[in-house]
N, C-alpha and C positions, 0 to 999 in steps of 0.2 A: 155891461152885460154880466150877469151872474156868474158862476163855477156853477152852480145847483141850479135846474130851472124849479120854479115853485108853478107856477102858472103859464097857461099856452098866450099869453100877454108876453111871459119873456121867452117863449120858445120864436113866437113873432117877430120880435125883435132882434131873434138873431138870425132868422130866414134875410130880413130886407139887410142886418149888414151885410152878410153873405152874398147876396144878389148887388149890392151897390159895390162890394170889393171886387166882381166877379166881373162887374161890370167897367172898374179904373183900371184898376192893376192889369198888369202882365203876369204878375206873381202873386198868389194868394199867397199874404204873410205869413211865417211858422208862428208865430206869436200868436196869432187869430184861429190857426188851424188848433194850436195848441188847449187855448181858452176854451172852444167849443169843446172841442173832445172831451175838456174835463166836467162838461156840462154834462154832454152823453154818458158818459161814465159815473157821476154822481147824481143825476136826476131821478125823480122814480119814473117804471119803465115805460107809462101811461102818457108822457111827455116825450120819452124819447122816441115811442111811435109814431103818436104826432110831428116829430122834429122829421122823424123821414118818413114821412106821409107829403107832408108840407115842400120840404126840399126838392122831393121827387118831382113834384108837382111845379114851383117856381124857378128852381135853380138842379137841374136833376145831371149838368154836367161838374158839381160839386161831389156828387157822390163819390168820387173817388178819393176825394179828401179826407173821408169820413167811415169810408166801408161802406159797403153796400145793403148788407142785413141789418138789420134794428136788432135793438137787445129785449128782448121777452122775456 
């Protein structure tokens, strides 16, 4: 998974790990929580609405991992 998302192909792709860790784990990793974030934070912002559009919608008791508001 990237630091930058480029395309909603990798914002995708970190939707279903998120959904597949949310779904093993007891503990979502820091490591993973870390990763994404730096995705959120360096993506442009047209991704990371998508990113919590998508999350809301699949995995939306993640949100708090993550913040709540998108970045605009």
């Amino acid at each position: 998974m990237p630091y930058r998302w480029i395309s909603r192909k990798d914002v995708d792709e970190a939707i279903v790990v998120i959904m597949n860790t949310m779904e093993e784990e007891e503990v979502f990793p820091e490591w993973l929580r870390r990763t994404i974030q730096a995705a959120i934070d360096d993506s442009d912002p047209e991704y990371v609405r998508y990113f919590y559009d998508e999350v809301k919608r699949f995995a939306p008791v993640s949100l708090k991992l993550f913040g709540e508001t998108p970045v605009v």
